[in-house]
Every structure is written in structure tokens, then in C-alpha cells.
N, C-alpha and C positions, 0 to 999 in steps of 0.2 A: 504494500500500500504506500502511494507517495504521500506527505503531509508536506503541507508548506506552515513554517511558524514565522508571523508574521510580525516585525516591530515597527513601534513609529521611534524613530530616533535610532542613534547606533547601537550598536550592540555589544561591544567594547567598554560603557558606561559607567563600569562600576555602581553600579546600583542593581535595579531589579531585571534590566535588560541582561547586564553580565550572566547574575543567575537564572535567567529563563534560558538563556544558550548551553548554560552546563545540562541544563535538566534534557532538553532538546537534544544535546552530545552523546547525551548517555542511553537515550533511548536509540540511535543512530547505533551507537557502538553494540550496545545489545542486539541489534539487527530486529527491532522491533516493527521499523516502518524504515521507509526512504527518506530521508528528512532534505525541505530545500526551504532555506531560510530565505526572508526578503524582510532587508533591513533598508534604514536610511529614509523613512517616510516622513515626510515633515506633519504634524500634530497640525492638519486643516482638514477638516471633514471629506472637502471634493475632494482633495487628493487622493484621501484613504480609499472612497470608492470606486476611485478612478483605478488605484492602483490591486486594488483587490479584481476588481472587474480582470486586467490582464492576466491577474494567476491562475483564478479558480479556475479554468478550463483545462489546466493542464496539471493538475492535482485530483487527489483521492479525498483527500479533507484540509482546512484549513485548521491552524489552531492561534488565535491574536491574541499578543501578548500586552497587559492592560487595559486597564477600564476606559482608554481610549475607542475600544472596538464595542463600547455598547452602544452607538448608533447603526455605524455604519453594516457590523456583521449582522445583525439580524435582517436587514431587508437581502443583504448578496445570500444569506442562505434562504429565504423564503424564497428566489428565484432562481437558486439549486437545489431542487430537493433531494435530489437524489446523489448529494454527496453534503461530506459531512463535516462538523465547524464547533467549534469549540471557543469560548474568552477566558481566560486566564486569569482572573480578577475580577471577572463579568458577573452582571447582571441581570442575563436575557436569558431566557429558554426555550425552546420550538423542538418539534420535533424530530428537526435535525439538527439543532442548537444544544451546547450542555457551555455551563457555564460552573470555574471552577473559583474558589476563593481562600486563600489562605490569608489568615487573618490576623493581617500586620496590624489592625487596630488594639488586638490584644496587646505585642509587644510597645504598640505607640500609649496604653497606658501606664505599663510602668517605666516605661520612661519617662510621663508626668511626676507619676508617684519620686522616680529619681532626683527628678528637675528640682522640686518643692522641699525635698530632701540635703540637696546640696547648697542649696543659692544661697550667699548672703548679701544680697544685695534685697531679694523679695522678690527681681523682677528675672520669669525668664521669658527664652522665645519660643518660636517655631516658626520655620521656613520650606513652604513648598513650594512646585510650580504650577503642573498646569490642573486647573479646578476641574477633576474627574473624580470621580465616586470615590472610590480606594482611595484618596490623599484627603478628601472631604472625611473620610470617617475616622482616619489616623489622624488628621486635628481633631475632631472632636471626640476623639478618645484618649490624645495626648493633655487634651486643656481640663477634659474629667478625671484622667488620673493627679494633676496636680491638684486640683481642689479636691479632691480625695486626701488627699495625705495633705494640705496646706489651705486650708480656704483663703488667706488673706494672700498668700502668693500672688502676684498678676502674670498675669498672661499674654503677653503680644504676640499675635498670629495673623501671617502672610502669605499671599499667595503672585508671587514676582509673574508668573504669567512665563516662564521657561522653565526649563530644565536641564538646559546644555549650556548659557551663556552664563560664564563662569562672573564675567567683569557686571553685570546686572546683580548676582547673589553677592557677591564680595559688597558693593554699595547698601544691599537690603539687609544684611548681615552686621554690616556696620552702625545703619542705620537704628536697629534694634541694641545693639549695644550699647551707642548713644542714648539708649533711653533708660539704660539701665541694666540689660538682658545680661548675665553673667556665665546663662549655661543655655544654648541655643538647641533646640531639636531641629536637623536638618531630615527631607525626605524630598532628596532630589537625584539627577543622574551625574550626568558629567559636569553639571551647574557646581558639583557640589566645592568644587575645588575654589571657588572664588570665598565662599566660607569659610574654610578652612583657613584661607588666609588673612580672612579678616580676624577670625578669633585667634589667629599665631599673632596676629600683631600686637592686639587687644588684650590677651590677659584673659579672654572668655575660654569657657570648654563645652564642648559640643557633645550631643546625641548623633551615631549615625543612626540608619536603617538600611534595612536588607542586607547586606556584608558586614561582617566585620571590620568594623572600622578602627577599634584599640588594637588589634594585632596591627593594622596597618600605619597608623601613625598616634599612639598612647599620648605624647603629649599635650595632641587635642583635643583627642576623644578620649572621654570619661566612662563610653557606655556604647551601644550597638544594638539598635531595635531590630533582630535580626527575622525575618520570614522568609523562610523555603519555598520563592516560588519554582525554584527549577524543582520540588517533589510534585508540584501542582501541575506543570507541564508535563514530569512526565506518569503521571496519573491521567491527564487527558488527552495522551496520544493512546496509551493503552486502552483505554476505553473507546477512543476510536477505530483502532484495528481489532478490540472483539466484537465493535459493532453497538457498542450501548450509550445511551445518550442519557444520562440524568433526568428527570424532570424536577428535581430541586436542584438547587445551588450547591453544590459537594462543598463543605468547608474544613479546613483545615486549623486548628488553635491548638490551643496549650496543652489539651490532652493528648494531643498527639506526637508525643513525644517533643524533637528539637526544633520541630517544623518551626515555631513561633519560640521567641524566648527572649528574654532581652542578657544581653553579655555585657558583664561589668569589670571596668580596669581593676589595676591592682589597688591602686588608690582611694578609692571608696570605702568611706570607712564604715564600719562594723552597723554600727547606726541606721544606716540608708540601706543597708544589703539587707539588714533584717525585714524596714520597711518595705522592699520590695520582694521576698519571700512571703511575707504575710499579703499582699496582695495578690500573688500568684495563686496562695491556697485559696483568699475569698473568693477568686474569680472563678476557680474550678469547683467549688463548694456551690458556686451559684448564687453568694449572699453580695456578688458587684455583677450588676448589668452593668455594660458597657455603651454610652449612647452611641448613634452613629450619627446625629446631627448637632449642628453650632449652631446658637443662633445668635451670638453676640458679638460686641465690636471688633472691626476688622486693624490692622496696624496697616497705613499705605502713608508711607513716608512722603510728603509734598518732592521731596529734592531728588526723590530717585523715582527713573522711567519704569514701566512695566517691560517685561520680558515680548509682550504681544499676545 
């Protein structure tokens, strides 16, 4: 069976793109499907169905990676029925639709619970890019785990409108600092390096997500809200070559072993790791729902442009 896994942006990333190509590799290397990647799409709707329109016809199924593909994939498979589609982070389903979700909102709240834990300033941040479901519910699960463990804590949360243009995050990153932000949640791709540098500058310490981000550079990162999407990709190729299509949302969280978790430096002290062990059991105990919506003030800095 050929699959094509589809990204908008590169896929080199360091972020969630990087790990949906391992997941995608691995199911290749297993000889589970023919895998043919199509990267490089720029995050503009016509695009996407323009450039899905050229694939599907020479594929078996497709599988898109982020909650980018909840518009566009559902109409290109309502007009293939008879092959087969999958989103990655999705929230569509049909009956040649499955949509799979691992649920980086979990690990995005204890990295609140982290944030409120660490800060002595009072004020942290969060930074993403482009306003798609999955990064809508990682804020609003990063800003409920901080009021969770801190209610007077604030909250500044952003959405720069990229995810690749490092010198746009490095300005909104700054900008939050300026306001006080001393421990920043970032949940971006290639964006993310302009953060990083502004909190190297700055004296601030940073949240990643999806990767580990303290193995890769500990001085800035404090912490790593880490989500296995490459287990979720290749969970949805398998189910594509046996043929079965969800009619719920398959999710993936904390019970599921490492899929979701949040990784903490060596530096965190005793204090904040307990607070965020006691969150992990309330959350699998079932005594914290985790909301999936914000509806409070936005941080959009007058002096810095949006990403687009």
C-alpha cells in the first residue's frame, strides 16, 4: 500500500514535524506501507488543496500531519472514497476519515503547573504560532495548569501567526519578557530558535514541546512538554493498511505510557517535581479535567508584526 504523509512546513523542524517523520520512518523501515512524504507546504488553505488535489491520485491513502489538515482533508477524502486519509492531531471523521490525537494538552499542563512553580517574578509566558486546534488546547491547558498550582500567577499568551520565522519569535519572546515572563512555554517549529535566543540573552528559561528540549540545550530549557506524535502516525498508517478507520478520535495521554509526559532538567528543585507528580496522578485519577478552551486576554505586543 503507498501512503503519502503529508506536512505543511519542513520537516526537518525540530518540533512535531521532526517527530511525525520518525514515526512515518519507522513504519517504512518495518515494511508496513510504501511511504512518500510531501513536505514544504506553506500553512494557506488553497495551497493545501491544491497540493493534496496532485497527490491523492497516485496514492493508496493519505495521512496529514497537524491540525492544519482539519479543513482541507475532509472535503479531498469525501471526493475519494475509495481511498483512504487519516489527520494526525485531527478532528474530522468520515468514513474514510480517522482522525488521531495525542495529547500534548496533557503534557502542556504540567508544564503550567511547572511554570507557577518556578517563576519568581509571578509572570510567565506562552508562545505559539499558527491558531489550529492542537496549539488552541495546549494554551488553554498550559494557562489551567498554572492557575492550578498558582492562581495569582499571570499568564501572557501569544499567538505570532508562524512557526518557522525565527526573527518574528525572538521579538514576541522578548516582548513577553519585557513584561515580566521569566519562564516562557514555547510550542513552535523551526520559529523556535528565535526564543531561545531571546531567553539566552535575557536570563529567562523556557518550556519546550514535542522533543526534548533539556537534552538538547539544558541551559535554557528547564523542562520539555514532550508528545509522541511519530506513535500516532504510526498507529495511523497501521490502521490504514488493515483497512480500519476509527469512528472516534483515537487518543493518546498519560496513561499511555511515555507517549505524553513532561521531562524535567536536572535543576528543578525537589519542590516543583513533587508539584508536578501530584498532578500527573490527579489527572489520571480523573479528579483535573483539563479544559480545551481560552477565553481570556490575548498578549499582542503593539511593536512586534504578526508572523501572517
Amino acid at each position: 500500500m503507498k501512503i503519502a504523509v503529508f506536512f505543511v512546513g519542513e520537516v526537518q523542524d525540530d518540533g512535531f514535524n521532526a517527530s511525525a517523520l520518525a514515526g512515518a520512518e519507522r513504519a517504512e523501515k518495518a515494511e508496513i506501507a510504501e511511504i512518500f512524504v510531501v513536505s514544504g507546504v506553506r500553512y494557506d488553505q488553497d495551497e493545501i488543496r491544491a497540493r493534496l488535489s496532485e497527490v491523492v491520485p497516485d496514492v493508496d491513502g493519505l495521512v496529514f500531519i497537524g491540525g492544519q489538515g482539519n479543513i482541507a482533508t475532509p472535503e479531498i477524502a469525501a471526493a475519494h472514497p475509495d481511498k483512504r486519509f487519516a489527520i494526525v492531531q485531527g478532528q474530522k471523521t468520515a468514513p474514510n476519515l480517522a482522525s488521531y490525537d495525542v495529547r500534548q494538552e496533557d503534557s502542556a499542563f504540567l508544564a503550567g503547573v511547572l511554570a507557577a512553580n518556578l517563576t519568581r517574578s509571578g509572570v510567565v509566558g506562552h508562545l505559539s504560532g499558527h491558531r489550529v486546534r492542537p496549539g488552541l488546547k495546549g494554551r488553554a491547558a498550559f494557562v489551567a495548569g498554572v492557575k492550578h498550582a498558582a492562581p495569582a500567577v499571570k499568564a501572557l499568551t501569544g499567538f505570532c501567526g508562524t512557526q518557522d520565522d525565527s526573527a518574528v519569535t525572538q521579538r514576541w519572546a522578548e516582548a513577553e519578557i519585557a513584561e515580566g515572563a521569566d519562564v516562557i512555554f514555547t510550542m513552535l517549529n523551526d520559529a523556535r530558535r528565535g526564543a531561545i535566543e531571546a531567553c539566552r540573552a535575557r536570563g529567562a528559561r523556557q518550556i519546550g514541546n514535542a522533543l526534548d528540549w533539556v537534552e538538547k540545550e539544558p541551559d535554557v530549557f528547564v523542562a520539555s512538554a514532550l508528545a509522541r506524535i511519530d506513535i500516532g502516525v504510526e498507529w495511523a498508517i497501521r490502521d490504514m493498511v488493515e483497512g480500519k478507520t476509527p469512528s472516534d478520535i483515537v487518543e493518546f495521554g498519560l496513561d499511555e505510557g511515555d507517549v505524553v509526559s513532561l521531562k524535567l532538567g536536572e535543576d528543578v528543585p525537589e519542590a516543583a517535581r513533587e508539584a508536578v507528580l501530584a498532578a500527573v496522578q490527579e489527572i489520571r485519577a480523573g479528579r483535573i479535567v483539563i479544559p480545551d478552551r481560552y477565553d481570556g486576554p490575548e498578549f499582542e505586543p503593539e511593536t512586534v508584526p504578526c508572523g501572517g
